[in-house]
DSSP file (Angstrom, degrees, kcal/mol; ACC not computed):
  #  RESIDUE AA STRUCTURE BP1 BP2  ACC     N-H-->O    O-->H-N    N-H-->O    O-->H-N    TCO  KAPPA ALPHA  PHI   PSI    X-CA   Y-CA   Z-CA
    1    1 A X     >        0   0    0      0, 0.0     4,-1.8     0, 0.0     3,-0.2   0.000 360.0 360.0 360.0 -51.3   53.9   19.4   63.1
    2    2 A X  H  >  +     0   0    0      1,-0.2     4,-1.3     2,-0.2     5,-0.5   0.968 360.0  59.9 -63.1 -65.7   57.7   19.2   62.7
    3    3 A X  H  > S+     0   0    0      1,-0.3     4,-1.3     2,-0.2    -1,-0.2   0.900 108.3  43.5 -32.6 -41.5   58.4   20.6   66.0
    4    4 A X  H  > S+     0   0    0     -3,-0.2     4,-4.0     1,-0.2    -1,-0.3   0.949 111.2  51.0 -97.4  -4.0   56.8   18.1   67.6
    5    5 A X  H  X S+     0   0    0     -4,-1.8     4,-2.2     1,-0.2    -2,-0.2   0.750 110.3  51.6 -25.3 -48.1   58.2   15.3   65.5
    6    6 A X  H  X S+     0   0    0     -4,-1.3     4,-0.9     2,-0.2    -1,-0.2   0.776 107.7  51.0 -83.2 -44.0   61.6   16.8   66.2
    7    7 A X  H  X S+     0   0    0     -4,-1.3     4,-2.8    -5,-0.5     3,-0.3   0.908 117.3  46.8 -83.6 -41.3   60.5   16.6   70.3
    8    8 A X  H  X S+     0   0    0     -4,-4.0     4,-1.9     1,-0.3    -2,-0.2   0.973 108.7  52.1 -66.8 -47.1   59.4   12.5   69.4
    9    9 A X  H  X S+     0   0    0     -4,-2.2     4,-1.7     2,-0.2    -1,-0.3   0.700 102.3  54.2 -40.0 -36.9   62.2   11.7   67.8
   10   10 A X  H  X S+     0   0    0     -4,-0.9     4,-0.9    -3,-0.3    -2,-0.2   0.926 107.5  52.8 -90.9 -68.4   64.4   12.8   70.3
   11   11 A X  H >X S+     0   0    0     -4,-2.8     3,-2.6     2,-0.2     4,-1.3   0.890 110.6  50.7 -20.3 -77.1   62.6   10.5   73.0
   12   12 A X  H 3X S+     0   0    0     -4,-1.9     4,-0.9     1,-0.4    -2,-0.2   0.756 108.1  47.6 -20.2 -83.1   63.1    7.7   70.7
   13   13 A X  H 3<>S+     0   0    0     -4,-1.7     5,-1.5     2,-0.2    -1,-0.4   0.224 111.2  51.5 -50.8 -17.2   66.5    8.3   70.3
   14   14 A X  H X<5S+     0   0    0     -3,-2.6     3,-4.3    -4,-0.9    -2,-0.2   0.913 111.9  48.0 -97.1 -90.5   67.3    8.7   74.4
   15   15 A X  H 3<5S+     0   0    0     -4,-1.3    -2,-0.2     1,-0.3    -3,-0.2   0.581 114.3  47.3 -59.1 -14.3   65.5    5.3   75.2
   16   16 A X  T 3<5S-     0   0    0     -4,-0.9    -1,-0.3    -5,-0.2    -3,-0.2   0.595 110.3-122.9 -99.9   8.5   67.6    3.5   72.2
   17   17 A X  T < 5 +     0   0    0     -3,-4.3     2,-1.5     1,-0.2    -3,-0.2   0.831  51.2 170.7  87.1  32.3   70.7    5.1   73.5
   18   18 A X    >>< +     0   0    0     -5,-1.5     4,-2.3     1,-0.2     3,-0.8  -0.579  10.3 173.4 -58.7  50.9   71.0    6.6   70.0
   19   19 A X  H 3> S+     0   0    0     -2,-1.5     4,-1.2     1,-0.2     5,-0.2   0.735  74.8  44.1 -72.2 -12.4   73.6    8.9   70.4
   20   20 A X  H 3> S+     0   0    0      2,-0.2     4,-1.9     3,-0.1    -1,-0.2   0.832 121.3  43.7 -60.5 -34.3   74.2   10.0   66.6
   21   21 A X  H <> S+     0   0    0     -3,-0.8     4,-2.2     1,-0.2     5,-0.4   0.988 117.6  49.6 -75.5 -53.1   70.2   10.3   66.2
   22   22 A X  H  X S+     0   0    0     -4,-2.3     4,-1.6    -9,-0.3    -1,-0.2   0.852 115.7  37.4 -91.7 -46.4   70.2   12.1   69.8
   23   23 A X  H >X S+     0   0    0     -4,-1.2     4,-1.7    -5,-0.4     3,-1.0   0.991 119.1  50.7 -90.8 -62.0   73.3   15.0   69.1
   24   24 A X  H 3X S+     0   0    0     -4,-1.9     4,-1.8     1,-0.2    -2,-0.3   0.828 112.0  45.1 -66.5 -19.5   72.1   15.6   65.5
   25   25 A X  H 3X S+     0   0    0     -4,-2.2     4,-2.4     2,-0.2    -1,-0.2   0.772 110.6  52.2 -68.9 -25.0   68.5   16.1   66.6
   26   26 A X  H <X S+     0   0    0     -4,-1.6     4,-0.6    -3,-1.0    -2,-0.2   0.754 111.3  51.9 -78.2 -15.2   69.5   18.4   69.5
   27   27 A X  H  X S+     0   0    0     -4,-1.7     4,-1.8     2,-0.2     3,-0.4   0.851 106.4  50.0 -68.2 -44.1   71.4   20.2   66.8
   28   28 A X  H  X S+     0   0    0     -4,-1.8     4,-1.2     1,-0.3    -2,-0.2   0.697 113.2  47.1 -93.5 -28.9   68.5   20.4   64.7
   29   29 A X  H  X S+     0   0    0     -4,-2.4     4,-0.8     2,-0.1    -1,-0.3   0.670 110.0  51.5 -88.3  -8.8   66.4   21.9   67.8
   30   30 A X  H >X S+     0   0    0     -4,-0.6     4,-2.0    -3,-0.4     3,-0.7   0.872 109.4  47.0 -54.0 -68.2   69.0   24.4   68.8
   31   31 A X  H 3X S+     0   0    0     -4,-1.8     4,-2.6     1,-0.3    -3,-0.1   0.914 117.5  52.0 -50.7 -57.0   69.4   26.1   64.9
   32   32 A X  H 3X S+     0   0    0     -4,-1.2     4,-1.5     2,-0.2    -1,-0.3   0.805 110.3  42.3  -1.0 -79.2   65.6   25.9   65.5
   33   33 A X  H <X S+     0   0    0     -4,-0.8     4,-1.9    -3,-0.7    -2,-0.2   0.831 112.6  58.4 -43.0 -54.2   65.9   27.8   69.0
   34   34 A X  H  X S+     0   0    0     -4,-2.0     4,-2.2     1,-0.2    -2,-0.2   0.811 104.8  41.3 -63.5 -45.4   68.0   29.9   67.4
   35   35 A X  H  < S+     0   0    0     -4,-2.6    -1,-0.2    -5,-0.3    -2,-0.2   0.847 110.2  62.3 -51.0 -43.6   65.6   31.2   64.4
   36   36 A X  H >X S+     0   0    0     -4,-1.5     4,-2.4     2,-0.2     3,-1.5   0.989 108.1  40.9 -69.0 -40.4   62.5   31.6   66.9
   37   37 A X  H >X S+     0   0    0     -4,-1.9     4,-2.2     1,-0.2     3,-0.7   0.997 115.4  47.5 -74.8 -49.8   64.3   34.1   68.9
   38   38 A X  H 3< S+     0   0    0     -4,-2.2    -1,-0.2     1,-0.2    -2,-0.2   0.307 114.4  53.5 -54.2  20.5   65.9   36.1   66.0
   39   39 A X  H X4>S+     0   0    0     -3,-1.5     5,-4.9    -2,-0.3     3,-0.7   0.586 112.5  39.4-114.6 -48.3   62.4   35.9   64.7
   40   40 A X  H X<5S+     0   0    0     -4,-2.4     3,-7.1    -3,-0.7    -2,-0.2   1.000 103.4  67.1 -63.5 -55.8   60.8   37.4   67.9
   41   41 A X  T 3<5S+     0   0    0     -4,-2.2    -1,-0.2     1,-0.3    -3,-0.1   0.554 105.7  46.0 -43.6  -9.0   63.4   39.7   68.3
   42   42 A X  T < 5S-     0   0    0     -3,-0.7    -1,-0.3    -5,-0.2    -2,-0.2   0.008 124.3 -98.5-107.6  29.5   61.9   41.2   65.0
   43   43 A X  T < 5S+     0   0    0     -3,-7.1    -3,-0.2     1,-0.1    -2,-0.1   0.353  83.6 125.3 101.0 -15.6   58.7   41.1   65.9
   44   44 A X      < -     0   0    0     -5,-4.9     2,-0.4    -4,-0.1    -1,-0.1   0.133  53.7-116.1 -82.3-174.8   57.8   37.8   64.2
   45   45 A X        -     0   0    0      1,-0.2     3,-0.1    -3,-0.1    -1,-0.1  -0.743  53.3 -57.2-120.1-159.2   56.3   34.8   65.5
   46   46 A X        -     0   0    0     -2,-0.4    -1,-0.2     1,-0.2     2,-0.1   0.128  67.8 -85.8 -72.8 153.6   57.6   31.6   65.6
   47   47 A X        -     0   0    0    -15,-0.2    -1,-0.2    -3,-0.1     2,-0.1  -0.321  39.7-146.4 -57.7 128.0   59.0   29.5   62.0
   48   48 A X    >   -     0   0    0     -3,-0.1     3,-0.6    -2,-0.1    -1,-0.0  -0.502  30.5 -85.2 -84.3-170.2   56.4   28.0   60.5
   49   49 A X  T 3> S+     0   0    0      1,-0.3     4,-1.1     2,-0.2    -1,-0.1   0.449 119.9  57.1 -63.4   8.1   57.2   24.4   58.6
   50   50 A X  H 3> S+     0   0    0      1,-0.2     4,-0.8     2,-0.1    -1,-0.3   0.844 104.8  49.5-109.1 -27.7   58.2   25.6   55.4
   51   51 A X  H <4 S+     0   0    0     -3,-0.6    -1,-0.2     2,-0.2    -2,-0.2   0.240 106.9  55.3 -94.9  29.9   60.7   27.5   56.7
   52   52 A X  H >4 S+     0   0    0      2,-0.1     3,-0.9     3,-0.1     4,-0.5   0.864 104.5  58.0 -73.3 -72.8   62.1   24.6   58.8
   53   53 A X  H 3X S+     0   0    0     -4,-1.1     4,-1.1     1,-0.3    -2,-0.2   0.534 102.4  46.1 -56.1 -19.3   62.4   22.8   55.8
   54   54 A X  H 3X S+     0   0    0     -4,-0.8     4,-1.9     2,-0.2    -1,-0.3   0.794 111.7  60.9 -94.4 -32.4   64.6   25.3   54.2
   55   55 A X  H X> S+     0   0    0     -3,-0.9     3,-1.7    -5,-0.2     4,-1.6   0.983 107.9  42.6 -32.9 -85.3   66.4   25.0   57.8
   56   56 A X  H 3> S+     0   0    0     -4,-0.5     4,-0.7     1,-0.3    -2,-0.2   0.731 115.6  45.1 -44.5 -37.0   67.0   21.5   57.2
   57   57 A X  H 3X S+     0   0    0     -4,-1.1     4,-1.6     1,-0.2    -1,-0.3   0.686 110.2  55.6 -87.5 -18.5   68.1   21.8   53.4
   58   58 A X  H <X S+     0   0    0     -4,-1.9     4,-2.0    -3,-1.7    -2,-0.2   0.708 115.9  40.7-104.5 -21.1   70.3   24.8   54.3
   59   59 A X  H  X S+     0   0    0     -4,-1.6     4,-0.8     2,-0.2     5,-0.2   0.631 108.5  54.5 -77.8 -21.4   72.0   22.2   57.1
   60   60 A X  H >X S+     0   0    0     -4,-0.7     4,-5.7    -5,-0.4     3,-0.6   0.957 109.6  57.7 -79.6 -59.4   72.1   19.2   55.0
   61   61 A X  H 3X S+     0   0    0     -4,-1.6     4,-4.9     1,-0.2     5,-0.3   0.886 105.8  45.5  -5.5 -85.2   74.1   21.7   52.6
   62   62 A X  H 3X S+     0   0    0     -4,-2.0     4,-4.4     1,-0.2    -1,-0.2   0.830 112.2  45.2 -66.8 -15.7   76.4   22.5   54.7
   63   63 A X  H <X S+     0   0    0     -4,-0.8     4,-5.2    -3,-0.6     5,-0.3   0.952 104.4  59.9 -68.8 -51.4   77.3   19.5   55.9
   64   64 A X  H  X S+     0   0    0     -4,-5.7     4,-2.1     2,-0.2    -2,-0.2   0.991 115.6  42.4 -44.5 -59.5   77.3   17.9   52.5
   65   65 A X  H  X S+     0   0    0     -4,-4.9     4,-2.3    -5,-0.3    -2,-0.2   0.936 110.8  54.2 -43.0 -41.5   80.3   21.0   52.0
   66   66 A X  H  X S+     0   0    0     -4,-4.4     4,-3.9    -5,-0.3    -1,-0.2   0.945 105.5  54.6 -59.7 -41.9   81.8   20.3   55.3
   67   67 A X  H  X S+     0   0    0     -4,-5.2     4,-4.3     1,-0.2    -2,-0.2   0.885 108.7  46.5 -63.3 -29.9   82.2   16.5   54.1
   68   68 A X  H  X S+     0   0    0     -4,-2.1     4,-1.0    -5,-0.3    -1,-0.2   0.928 107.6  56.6 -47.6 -57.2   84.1   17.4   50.9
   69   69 A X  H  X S+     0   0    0     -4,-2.3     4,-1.5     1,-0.2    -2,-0.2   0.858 112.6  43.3 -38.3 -64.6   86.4   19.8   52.9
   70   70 A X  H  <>S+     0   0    0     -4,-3.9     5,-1.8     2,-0.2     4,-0.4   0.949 111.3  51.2 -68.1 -53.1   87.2   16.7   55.2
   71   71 A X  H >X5S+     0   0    0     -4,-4.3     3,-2.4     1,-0.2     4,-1.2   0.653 115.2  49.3 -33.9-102.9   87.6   14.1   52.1
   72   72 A X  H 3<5S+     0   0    0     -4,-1.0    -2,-0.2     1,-0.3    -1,-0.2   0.462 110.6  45.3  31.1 -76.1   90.1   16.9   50.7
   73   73 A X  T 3<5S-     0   0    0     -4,-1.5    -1,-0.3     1,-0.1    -2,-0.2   0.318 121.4-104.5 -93.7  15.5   92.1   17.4   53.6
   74   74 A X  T <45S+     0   0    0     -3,-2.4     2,-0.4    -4,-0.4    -3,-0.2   0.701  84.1 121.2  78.4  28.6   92.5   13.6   54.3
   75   75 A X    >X< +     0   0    0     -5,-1.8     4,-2.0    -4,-1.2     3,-1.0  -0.739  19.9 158.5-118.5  74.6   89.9   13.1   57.4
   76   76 A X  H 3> S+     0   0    0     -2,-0.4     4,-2.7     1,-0.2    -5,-0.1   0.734  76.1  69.9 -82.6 -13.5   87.2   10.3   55.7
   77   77 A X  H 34 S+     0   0    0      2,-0.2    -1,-0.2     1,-0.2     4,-0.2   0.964 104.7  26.9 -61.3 -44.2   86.6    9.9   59.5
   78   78 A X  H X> S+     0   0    0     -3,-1.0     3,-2.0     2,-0.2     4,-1.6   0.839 118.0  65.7-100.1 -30.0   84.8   13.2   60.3
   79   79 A X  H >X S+     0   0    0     -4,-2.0     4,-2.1     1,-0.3     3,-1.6   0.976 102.0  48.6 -39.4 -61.2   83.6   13.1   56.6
   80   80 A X  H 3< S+     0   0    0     -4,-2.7     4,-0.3     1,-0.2    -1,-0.3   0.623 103.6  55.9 -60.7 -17.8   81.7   10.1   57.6
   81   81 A X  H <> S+     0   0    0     -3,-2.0     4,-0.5     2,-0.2    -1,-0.2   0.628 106.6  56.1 -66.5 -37.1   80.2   11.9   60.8
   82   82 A X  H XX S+     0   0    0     -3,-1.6     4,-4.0    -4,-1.6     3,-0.7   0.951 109.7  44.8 -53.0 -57.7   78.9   14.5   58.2
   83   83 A X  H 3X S+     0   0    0     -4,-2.1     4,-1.5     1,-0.3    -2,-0.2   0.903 108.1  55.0 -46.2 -43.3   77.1   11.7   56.2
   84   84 A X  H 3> S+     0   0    0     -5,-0.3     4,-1.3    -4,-0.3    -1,-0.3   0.876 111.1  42.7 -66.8 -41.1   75.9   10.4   58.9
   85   85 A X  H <X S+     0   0    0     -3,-0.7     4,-1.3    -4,-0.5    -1,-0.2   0.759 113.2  51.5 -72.4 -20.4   74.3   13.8   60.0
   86   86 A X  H  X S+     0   0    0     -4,-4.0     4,-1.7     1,-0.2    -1,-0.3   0.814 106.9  55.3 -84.8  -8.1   73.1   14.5   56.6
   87   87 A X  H  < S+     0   0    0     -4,-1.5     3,-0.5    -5,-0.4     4,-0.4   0.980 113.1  44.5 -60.3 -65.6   71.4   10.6   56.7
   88   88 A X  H >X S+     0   0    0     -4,-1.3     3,-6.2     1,-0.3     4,-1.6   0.990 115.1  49.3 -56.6 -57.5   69.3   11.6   60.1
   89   89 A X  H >< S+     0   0    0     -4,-1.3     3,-0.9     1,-0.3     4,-0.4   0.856 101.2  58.9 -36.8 -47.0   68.3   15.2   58.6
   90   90 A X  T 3< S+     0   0    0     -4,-1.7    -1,-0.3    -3,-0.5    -2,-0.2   0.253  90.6  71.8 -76.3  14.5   67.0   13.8   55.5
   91   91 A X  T <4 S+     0   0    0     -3,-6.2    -1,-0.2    -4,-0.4    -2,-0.2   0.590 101.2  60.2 -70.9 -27.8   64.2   11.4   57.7
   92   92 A X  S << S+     0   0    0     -4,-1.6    -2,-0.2    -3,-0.9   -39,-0.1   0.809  90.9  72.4 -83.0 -16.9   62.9   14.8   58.1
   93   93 A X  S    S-     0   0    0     -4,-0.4     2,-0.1     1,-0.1    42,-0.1  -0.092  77.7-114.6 -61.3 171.4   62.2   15.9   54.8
   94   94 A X        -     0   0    0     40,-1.2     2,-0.2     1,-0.2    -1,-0.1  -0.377  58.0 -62.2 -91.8-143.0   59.7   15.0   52.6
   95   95 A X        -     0   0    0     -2,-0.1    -1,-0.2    -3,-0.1    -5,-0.0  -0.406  52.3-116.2-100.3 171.0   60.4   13.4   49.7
   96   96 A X        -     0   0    0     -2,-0.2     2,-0.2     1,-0.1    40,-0.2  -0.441  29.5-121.9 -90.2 170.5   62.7   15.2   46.8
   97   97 A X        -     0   0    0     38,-0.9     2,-0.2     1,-0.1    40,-0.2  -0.496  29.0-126.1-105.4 163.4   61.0   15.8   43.6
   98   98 A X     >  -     0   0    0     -2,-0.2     4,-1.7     1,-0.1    -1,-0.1  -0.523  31.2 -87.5 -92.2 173.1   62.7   14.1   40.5
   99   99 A X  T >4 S+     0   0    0     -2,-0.2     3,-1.2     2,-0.2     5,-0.4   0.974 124.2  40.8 -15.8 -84.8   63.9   15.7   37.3
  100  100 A X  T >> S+     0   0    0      1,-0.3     4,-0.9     2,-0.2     3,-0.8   0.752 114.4  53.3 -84.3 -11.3   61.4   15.8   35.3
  101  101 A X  H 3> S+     0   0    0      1,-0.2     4,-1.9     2,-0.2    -1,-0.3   0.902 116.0  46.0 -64.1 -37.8   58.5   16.8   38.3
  102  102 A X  H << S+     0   0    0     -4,-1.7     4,-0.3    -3,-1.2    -1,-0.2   0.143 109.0  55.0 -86.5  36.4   60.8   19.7   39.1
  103  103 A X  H <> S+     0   0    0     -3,-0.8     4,-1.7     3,-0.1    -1,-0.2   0.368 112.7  41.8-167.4 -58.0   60.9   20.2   35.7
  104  104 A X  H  X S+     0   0    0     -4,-0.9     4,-3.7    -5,-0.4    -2,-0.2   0.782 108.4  56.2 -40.5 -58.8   57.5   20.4   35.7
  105  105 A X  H  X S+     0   0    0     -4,-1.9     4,-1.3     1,-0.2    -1,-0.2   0.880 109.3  46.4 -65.8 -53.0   57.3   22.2   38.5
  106  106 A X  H  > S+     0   0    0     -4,-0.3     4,-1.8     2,-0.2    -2,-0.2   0.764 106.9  56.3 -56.9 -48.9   59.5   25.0   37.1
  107  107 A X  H >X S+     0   0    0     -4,-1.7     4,-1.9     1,-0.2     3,-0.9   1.000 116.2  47.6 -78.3 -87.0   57.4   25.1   33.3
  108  108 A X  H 3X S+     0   0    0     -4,-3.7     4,-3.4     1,-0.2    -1,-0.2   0.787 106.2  50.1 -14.9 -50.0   54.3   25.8   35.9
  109  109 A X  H 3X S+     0   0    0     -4,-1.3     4,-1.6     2,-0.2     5,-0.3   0.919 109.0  57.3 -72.6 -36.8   55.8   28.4   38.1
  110  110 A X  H <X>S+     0   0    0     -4,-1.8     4,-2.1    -3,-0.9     5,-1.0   0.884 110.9  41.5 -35.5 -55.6   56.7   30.2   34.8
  111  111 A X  H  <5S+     0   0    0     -4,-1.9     3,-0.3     1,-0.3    -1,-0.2   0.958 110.5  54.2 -65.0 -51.6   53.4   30.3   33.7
  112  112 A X  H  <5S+     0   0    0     -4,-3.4    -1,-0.3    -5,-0.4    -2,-0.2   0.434 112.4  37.7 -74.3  -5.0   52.0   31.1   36.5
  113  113 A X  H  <5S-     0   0    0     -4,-1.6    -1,-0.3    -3,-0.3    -2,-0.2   0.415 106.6-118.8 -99.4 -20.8   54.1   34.4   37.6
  114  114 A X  T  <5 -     0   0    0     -4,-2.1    -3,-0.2    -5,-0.3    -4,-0.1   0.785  45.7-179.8  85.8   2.8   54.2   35.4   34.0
  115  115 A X      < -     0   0    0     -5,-1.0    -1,-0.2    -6,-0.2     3,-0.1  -0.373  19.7-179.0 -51.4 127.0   57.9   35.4   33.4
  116  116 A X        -     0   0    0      1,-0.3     2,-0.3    -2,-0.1    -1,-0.1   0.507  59.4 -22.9 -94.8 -22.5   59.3   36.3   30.1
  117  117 A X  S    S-     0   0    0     36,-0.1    -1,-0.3    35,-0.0    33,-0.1  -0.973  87.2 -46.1 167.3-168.8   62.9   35.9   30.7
  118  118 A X  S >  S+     0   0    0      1,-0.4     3,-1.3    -2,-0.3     2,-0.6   0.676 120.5  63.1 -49.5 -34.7   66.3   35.6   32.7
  119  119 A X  T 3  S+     0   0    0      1,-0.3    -1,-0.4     2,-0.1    -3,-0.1  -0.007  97.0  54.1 -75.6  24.8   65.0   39.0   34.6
  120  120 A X  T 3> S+     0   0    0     -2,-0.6     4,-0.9    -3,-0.1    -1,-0.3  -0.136  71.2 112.6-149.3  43.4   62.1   37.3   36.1
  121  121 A X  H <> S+     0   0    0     -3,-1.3     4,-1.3     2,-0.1    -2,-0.1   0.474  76.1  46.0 -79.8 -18.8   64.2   34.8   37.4
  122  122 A X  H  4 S+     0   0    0      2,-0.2     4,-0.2     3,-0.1    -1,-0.1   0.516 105.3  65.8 -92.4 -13.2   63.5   36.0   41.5
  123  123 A X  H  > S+     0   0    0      3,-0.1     4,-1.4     2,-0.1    -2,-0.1   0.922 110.4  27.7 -79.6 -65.7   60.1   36.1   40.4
  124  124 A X  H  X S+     0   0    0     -4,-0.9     4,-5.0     2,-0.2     5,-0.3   0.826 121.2  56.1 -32.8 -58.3   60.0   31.8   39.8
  125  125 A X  H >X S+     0   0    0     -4,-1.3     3,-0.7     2,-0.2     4,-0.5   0.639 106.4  48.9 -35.2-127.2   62.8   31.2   42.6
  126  126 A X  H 3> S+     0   0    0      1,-0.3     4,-1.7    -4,-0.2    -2,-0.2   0.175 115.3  45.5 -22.4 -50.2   60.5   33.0   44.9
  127  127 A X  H >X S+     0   0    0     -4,-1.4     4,-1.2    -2,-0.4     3,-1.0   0.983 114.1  48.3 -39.0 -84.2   57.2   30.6   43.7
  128  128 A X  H <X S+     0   0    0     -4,-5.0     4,-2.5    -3,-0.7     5,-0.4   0.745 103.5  55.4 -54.3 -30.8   58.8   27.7   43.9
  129  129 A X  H >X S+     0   0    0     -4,-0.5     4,-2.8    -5,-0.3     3,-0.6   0.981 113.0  43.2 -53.3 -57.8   60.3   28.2   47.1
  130  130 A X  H << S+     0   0    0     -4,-1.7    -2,-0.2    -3,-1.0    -1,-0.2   0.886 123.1  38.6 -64.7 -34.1   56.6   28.8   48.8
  131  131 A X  H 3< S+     0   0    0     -4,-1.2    -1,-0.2     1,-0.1    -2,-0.2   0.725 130.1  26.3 -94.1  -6.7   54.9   26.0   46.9
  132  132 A X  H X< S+     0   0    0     -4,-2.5     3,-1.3    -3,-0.6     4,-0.4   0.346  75.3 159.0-114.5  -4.6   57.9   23.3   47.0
  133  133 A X  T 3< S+     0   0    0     -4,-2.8   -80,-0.1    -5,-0.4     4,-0.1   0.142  73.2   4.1 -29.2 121.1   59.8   24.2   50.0
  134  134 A X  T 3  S+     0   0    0      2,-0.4   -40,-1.2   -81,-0.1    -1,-0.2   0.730 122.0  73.4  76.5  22.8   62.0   21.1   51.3
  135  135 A X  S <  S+     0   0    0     -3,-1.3   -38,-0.9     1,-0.4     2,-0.4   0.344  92.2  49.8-145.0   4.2   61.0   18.9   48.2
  136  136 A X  S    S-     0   0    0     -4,-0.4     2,-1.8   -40,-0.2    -1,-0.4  -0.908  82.5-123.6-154.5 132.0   63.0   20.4   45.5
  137  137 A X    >>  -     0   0    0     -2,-0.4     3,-1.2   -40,-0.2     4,-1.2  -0.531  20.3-167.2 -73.4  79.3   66.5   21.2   45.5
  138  138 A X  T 34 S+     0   0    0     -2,-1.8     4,-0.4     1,-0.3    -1,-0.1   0.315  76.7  65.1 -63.7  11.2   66.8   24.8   44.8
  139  139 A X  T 3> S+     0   0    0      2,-0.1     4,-0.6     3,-0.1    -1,-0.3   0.950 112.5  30.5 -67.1 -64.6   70.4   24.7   44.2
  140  140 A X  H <> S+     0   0    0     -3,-1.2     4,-0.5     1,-0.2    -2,-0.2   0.626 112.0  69.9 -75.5  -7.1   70.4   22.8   41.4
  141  141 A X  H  X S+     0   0    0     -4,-1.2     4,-2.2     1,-0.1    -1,-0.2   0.891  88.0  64.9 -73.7 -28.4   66.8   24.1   40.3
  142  142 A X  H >> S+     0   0    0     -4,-0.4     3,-2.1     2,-0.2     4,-1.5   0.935  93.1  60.6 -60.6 -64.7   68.1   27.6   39.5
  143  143 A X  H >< S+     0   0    0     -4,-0.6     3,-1.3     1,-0.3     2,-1.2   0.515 115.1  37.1 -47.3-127.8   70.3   26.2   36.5
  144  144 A X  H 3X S+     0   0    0     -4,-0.5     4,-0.9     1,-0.2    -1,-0.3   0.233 110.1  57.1 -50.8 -12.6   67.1   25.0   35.1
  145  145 A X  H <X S+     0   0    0     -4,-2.2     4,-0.8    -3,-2.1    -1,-0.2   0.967 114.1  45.0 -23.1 -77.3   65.0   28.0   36.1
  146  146 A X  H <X S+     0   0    0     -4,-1.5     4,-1.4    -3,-1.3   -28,-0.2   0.712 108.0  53.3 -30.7 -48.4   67.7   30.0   34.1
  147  147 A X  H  > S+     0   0    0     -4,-0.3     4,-2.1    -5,-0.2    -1,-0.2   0.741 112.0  47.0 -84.1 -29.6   67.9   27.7   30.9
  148  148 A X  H  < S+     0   0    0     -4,-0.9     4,-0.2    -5,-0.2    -1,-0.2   0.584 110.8  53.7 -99.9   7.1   63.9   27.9   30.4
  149  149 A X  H >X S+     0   0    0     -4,-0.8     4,-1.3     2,-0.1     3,-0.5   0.793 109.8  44.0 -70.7 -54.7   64.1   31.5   30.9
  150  150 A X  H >< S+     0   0    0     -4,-1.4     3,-1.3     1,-0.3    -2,-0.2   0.935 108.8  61.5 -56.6 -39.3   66.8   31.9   28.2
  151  151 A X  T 3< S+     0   0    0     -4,-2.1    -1,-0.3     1,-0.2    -2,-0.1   0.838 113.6  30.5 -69.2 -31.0   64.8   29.7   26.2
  152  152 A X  T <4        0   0    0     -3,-0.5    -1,-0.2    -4,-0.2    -2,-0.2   0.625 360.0 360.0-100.2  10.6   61.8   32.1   26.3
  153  153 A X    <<        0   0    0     -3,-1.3    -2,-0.2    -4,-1.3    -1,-0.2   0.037 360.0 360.0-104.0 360.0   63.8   35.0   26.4
C-alpha cells in the first residue's frame, strides 16, 4: 500500500514541479530499493509496511539529528532543508499516538507478554514495535517502558 503511495506521490510531485516533495520522495524510494535487495540477498522477500514505517521513523530521526548538527555549527539554511524533509516524510506516517495512548499502549503490552521487570524490557519493545509500528515513538517509549518496569520490579 505504501509503495504504491510512494510511486503516486511522486507523479504528483513531477506534474507540480515540486522539487523538495520530488528529491525527498526519490530518497525515500531509493533507502526502500536499498532494503529489498539486502533483503533478497538474504533470502527474504520484499519489506512489508511495517517495516517501511520503521524506515521512515529511522529517516525522520536522522534528519531531525542532522538538523541540530547544522543549527550547532551555524548553517539554519541546510537545517531548514532537514525540516523540510522531515515535514514530507511525516505525510507518510500514520498518526503518532499521544502520551497517555502510548501509555496505554505500553500498561497493555506488559500484560500481555507477562513482564515482571526491567529484564523483560526486549520482551515489550519487541510487542510494541509489531503492534504500533510507525505510530509510537519508540525512542521516547523505552523511558516509559523502563519506569513501569521498575515500578513492578
Amino acid at each position: 500500500m505504501l509503495r504504491a503511495r510512494f510511486t503516486t506521490e511522486m507523479k504528483e510531485a513531477m506534474k507540480a514541479g515540486d522539487k523538495e516533495k520530488l528529491a525527498t520522495v526519490r530518497m525515500i524510494q531509493a533507502a526502500l530499493k536499498d532494503r529489498d535487495i539486502e533483503a533478497r540477498g538474504n533470502g527474504k522477500e520484499p519489506i512489508a509496511d511495517e517495516e517501511i514505517l520503521s524506515l521512515l521513523q529511522k529517516m525522520i530521526k536522522q534528519r531531525t539529528e542532522s538538523a541540530g548538527v547544522y543549527e550547532q555549527g551555524g548553517r539554519p539554511e541546510l537545517a531548514a532543508n532537514e525540516r523540510a524533509e522531515i515535514a514530507i516524510i511525516e505525510r507518510f506516517l500514520p498518526t503518532q499516538m499521544d502520551e497517555a495512548e502510548t501509555k496505554a499502549a505500553i500498561e497493555a503490552a506488559i500484560t500481555e507478554t507477562g513482564a515482571v521487570g526491567p529484564k523483560d524490557m526486549g520482551k515489550v519493545i519487541s510487542a510494541l514495535k509489531g503492534a504500533y509500528a510507525g505510530r509510537m515513538d519508540f525512542g521516547k517509549s523505552s523511558g516509559l517502558v523502563k519506569a513501569a518496569l521498575a515500578s513492578k520490579g
